[in-house]
C-alpha positions as MATLAB code, in Angstrom:
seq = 'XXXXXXXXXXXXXXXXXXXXXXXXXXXXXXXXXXXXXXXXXXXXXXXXXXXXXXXXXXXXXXXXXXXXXXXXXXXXXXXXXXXXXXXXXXXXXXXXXXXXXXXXXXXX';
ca = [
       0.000    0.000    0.000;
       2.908    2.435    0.732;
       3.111    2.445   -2.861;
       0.614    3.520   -3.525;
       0.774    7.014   -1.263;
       1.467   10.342   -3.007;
       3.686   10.823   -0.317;
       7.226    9.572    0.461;
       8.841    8.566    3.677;
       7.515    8.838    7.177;
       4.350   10.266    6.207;
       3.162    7.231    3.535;
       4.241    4.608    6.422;
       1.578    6.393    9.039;
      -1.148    6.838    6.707;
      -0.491    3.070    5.449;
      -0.816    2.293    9.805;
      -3.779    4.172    9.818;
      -5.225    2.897    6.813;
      -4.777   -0.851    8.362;
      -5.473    0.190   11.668;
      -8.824    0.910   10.379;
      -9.821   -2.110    8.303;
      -8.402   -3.896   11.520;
     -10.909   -2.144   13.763;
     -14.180   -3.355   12.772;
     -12.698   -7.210   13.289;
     -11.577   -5.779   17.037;
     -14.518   -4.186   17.706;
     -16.757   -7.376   16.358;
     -14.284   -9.580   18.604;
     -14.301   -7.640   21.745;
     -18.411   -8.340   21.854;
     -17.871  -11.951   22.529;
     -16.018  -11.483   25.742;
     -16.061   -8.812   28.653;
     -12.643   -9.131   28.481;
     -11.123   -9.549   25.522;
     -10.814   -6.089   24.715;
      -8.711   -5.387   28.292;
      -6.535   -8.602   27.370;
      -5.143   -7.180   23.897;
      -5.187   -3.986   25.634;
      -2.748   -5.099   28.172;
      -0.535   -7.255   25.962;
      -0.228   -4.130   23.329;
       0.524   -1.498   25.837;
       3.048   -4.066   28.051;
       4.591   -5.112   24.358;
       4.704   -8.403   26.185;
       2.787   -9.990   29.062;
       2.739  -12.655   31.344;
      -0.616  -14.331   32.847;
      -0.096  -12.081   36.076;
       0.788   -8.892   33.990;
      -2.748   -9.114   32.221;
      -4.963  -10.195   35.281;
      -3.488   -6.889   37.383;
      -3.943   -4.974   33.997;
      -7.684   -6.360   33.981;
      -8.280   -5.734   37.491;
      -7.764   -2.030   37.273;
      -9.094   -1.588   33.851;
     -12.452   -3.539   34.371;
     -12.710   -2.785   37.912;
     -13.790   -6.349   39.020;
     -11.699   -9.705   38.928;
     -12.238  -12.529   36.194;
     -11.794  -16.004   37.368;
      -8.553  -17.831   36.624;
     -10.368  -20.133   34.411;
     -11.936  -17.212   32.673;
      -8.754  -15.588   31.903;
      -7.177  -19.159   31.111;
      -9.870  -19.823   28.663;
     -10.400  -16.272   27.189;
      -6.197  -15.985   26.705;
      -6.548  -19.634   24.664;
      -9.261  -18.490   22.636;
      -7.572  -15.180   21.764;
      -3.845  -17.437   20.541;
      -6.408  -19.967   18.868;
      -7.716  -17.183   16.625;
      -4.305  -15.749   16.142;
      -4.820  -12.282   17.621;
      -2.217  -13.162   20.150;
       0.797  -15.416   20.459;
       1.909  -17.449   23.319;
       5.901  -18.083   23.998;
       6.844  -19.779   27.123;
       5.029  -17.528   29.466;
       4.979  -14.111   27.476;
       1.980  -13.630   25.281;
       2.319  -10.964   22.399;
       0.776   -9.436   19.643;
       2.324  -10.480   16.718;
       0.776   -8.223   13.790;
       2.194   -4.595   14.589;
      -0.933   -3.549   13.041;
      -3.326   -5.093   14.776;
      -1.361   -3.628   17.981;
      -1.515    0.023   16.825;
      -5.257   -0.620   16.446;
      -5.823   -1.882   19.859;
      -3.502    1.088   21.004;
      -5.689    3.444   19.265;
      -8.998    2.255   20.389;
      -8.189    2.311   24.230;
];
């Protein structure tokens, strides 16, 4: 797409992030209906980088002002690396599509 852009340089990668970041949105936006959390899970994995289990529980403690069960977290963590919106390494999870992560850090 950046070849597209009249422009050159810094200016034709951020309107090619924005241009992504908004096709991206509508699938975010559709996703983050089927859970109460997803949207605080992607949240705290894009604005950490990278996260650990602990890292995004504390993260969706404060942000959603109540306290998921483990399970629930377990579950809605798995769901979110089955679908690809997150990967899982050892402990860390990530986001793996810099897009997608510019989204999520423009929708908080």
């Amino acid at each position: 797409m950046a070849g597209f852009t009249p422009e050159k340089g810094e200016d034709a990668i951020n309107e090619v992030k924005e241009i992504g970041a908004n096709l991206v949105r509508t699938e975010l936006e559709e996703l983050f209906s089927r859970s109460q959390y997803y949207r605080y899970i992607m949240e705290a994995v894009a604005v950490l980088g990278r996260a650990r289990w602990s890292d995004i529980m504390r993260y969706l403690m404060a942000r959603a002002g109540g306290r998921p069960t483990n399970a629930t977290l377990s579950r809605d963590l798995s769901n979110l690396v089955k679908m690809g919106f997150l990967a899982k390494d050892g402990d860390w999870y990530s986001i793996l599509d810099p897009i997608i992560r510019y989204a999520v850090l423009k929708t908080r």
